[in-house]
Each structure stands twice: as C-alpha cells, then as structure tokens.
N, C-alpha and C positions, 0 to 999 in steps of 0.2 A: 592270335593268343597262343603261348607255349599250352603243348596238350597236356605237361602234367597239370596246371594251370586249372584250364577245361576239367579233366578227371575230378581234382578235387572239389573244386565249385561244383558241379552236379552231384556228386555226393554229400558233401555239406547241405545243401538243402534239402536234398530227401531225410538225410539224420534230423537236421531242424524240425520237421511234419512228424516225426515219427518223437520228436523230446515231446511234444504238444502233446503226440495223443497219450503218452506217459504219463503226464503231468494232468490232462482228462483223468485217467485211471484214477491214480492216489486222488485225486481231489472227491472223486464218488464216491470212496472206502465204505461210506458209510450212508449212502444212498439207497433206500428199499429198491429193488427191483432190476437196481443198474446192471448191465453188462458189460465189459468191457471190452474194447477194440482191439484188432493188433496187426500190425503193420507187415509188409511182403514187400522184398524189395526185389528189384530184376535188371542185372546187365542194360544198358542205354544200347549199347554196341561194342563189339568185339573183333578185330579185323588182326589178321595177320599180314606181316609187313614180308615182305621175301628178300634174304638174304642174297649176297653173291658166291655162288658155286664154288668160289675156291673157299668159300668159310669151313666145306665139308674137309675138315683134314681128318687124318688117321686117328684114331682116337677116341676122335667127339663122342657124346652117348647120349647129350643133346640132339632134339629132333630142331632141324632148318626153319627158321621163321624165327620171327619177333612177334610176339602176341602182344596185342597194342588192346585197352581199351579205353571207353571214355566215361567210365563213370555207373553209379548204380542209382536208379529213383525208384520211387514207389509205384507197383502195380498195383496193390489193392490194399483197403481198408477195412478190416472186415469185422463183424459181431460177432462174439464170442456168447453164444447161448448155451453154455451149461449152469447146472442147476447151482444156485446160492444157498446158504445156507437156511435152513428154516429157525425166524424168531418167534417162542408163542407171547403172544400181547392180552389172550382172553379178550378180546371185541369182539362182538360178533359180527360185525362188517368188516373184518381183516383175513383176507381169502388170499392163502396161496396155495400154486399149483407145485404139486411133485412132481416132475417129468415135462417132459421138451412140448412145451405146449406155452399159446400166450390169452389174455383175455381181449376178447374181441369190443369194444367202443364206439362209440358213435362221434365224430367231431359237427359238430353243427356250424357250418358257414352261410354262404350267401353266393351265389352264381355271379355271372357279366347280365342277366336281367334285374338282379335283385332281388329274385327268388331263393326262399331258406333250403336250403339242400343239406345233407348227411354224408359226410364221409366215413366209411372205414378205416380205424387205426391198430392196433395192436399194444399192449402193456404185457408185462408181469409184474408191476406195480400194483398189489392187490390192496392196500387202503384205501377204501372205501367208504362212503356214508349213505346217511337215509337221507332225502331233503325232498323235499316239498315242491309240488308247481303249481302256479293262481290257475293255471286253467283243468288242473287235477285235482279238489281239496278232499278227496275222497282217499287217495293215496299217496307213500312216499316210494320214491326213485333210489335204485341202487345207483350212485355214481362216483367216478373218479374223484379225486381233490382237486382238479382243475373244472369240474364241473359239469362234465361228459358223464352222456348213458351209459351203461355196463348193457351189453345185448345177451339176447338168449337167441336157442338155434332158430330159430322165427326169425332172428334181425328187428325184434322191439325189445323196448326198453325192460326191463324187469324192476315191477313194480311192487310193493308189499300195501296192503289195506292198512287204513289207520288202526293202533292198539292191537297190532298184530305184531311179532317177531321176526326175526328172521333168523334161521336156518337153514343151511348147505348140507348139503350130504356129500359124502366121499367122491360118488359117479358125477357130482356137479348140480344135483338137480334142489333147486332152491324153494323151499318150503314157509310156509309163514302160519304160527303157532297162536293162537287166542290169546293175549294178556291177560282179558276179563274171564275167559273159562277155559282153563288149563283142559280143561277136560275135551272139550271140543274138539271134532279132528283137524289135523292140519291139512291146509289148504298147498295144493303144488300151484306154485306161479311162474313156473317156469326152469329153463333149462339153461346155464351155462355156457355159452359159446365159448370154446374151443380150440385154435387152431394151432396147426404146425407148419413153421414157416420152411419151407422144402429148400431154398433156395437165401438164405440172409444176406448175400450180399447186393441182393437188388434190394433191402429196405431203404427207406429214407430216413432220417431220424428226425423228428421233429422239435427234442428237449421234451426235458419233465419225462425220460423215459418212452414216449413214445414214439412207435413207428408207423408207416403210410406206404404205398405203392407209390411211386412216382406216376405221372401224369402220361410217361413218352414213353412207357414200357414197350418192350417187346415181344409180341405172342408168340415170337420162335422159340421163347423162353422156355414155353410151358407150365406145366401146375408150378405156382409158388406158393401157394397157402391152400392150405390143406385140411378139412374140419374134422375132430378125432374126438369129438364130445360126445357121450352117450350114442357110439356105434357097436353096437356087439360083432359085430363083422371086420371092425379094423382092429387089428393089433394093436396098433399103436395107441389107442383108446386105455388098453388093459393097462400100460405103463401105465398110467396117469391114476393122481388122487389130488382132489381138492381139500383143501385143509382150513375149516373154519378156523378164526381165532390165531392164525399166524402169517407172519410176512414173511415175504424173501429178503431176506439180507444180498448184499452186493456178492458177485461172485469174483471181487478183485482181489488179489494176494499181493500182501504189502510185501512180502520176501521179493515174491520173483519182480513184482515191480522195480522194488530198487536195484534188481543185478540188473536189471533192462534199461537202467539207467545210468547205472554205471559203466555198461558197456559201451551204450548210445553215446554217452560221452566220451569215452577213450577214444571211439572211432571218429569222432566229432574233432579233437582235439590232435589225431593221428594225421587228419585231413588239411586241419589249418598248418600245421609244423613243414608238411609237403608244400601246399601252398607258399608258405612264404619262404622254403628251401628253393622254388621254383623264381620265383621273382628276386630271390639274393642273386639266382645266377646268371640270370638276364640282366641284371644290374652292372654285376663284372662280366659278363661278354660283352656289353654295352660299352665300359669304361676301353676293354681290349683291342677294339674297336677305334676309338679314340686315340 
C-alpha cells in the first residue's frame, strides 16, 4: 500500500478514538462527579530515507535525508482529576470534597466459589442516601445511588442509628445528631475514607463515575492510592475539606471541548483529502502504466 496511504489511515483512527472521547466529554457536562479524559498521541514511527551524495550541491541549507513517517496513534488515555465546581443542594447526604481526593466504596460481588466478597472502588460522586438493611433494622447506611457502602478509615460501612441525623464535619469525620433530643450529645460513627489516587492512569473505570484497580496490576508500579483522611502528619490531608450539603459539578469546559473538536476534526478531515489525494494518484500512475 502507498505509505502516504498507510500515514493517513493510522491517523485517522487514532482522531476517530480521540472524537469519542470528545463526545464522552460534552455528553457528561452536566454529570455530578464526572471527570473528563484526554487524549496523547505519539509518532508510530519515524525513519529517515538517505539521499544520493550528489543531492549535496552548493547552496543547499537543507540537512541530507528524507524524513518519512508513518502516522500518529494514541499512547494514553488519561483522567483529568481536577476539582469541579461546587453545587450547594442543602441535603445533608450530598458530600463533596474540596481538594484531590476521592470517596472510598465498597462494590459487593461474588468470587469463582460463590462466595460474597468486597471490592474497593473509588467516586467523587458524593450523592448519597440513608437506606436501610433487613439484617441491620437498628440502623441506616451511608450509600452511593447505585447502592454501594460509603467506607470509613476502618474499611466498614458507615452507619447512622435510626431517628438520628447525619452530620460531616469539614476534616471528614461523620457525626449523627438526636432528632428526638436535640440536646443530647452527638454521637461519632465514624471517619471518612479518603484517598489520593498517586498514579490515575492505571484506574479502571467502571461507569456511573466509578473507579477500581485492575486485577493484573503491577507492583513495580508502587503506591497508587494513597489515604489523606484525618492524618495530621500528611500534607496533603490539610488541602482537603469535606463539604456537607454540596456536589461536585463535572469539571468539563464546554469552550475548550468544542475547539478540541473542531481541531480533531480539521485534522480528521486534513487526513481523508491526503488519503484520497493518494489514491487519485495511484489511479493515474495506474492508467500510465497502461
């Protein structure tokens, strides 16, 4: 196949992967917690051709060689975790964090024995509820909308007593308040888990905003999640504030999304014009030929 041919075809499909995750974007705009992606592309390969010695005449100020390549794809895909903006809602089961941090969950599945196991996953999705379990009728559960535990730094569920409130405080730590005697002291049930993910491009996504480790991780990787909840010793603990009563809004910008799209597409459209400049000419050296 002619290599401008090749050049353009491998381009063109990396642009295609990179319209998707565009079109991912703007379609979350307005998705609590979302973050958005963003594409990295890199050289396939680069080879210099080498000219014949007499090309060096007097003059030239061109350097020798024909730089050939064959196209650009995507090396990575990566999470864009900066902060969104804050919505206040007044619930008081709607918890976001200020600062590079995400809320630790529990995914409940099932093993290859059929045994109920516990996954860790990760959100900044903080809409939350209270609900109920038959084999708990003494308390309610802080959980996601999908139905997941919210964990505290113990790795259990956090629970509030029935006709009790709930209350966060700033450092994360969650309190639950008397409905029937205001007066009474509040009760701590716990702490907030925490984490900063050190490394985002090894997450997995799982949709609904959540994340997971993959299964085939690599320990040469090193720390990739990191707990920063109620440590007086870590720095990066002090960033942070939890915010009862408000969500994170998406941290997507409809601006820059559409110039990311309107470039992706020029380049898109740069690529098919070569493409089919290439095969016009193979058509007539074809015919010249004949």
């Amino acid at each position: 196949m002619n290599h401008s041919m090749i050049n353009s075809l491998v381009t063109m499909k990396g642009l295609q992967q990179k319209l998707d995750v565009i079109a991912n974007n703007m379609a979350n705009i307005n998705t609590t917690g979302f973050k958005r992606a963003e594409v990295t592309f890199h050289d396939v390969l680069t080879t210099t051709m080498q000219q014949p010695a007499e090309f060096q005449q007097s003059g030239r100020m061109s350097p020798m060689g024909l730089t050939q390549g064959w196209g650009a794809k995507i090396s990575s895909i990566q999470t864009q975790m900066s902060q969104g903006s804050l919505k206040e809602t007044n619930l008081p089961t709607d918890i976001a964090i200020e600062g590079n941090a995400l809320f630790e969950i529990a995914i409940q599945g099932v093993d290859e024995n059929g045994l109920s196991v516990a996954t860790p996953a990760w959100t900044r999705d903080g809409t939350f509820s209270l609900n109920a379990r038959p084999e708990d009728p003494d308390n309610v559960y802080l959980m996601t909308k999908q139905g997941f535990a919210v964990l505290d730094v113990n790795d259990q569920p956090i629970r509030i007593p029935n006709y009790h409130k709930l209350k966060v405080t700033e450092n994360g730590t969650v309190l639950a308040t008397s409905e029937q005697d205001p007066s009474e002291p509040a009760l701590e049930v716990g702490q907030l888990k925490l984490v900063q993910i050190v490394r985002p491009q090894v997450l997995q996504q799982l949709g609904d905003n959540l994340y997971t480790m993959p299964a085939d991780i690599d320990p040469a990787l090193g720390e990739i999640v990191r707990v920063v909840a109620a440590d007086p010793n870590n720095p990066k603990a002090e960033q942070l504030a939890v915010r009862q009563g408000f969500v994170e809004q998406s941290n997507v910008t409809l601006a820059d999304e559409m110039t990311e799209l309107m470039l992706t597409q020029r380049a898109f459209q740069l690529n098919a014009k070569a493409l089919a400049s290439a095969d016009n000419l193979m058509g007539l050296t074809n015919q010249l030929r004949s």
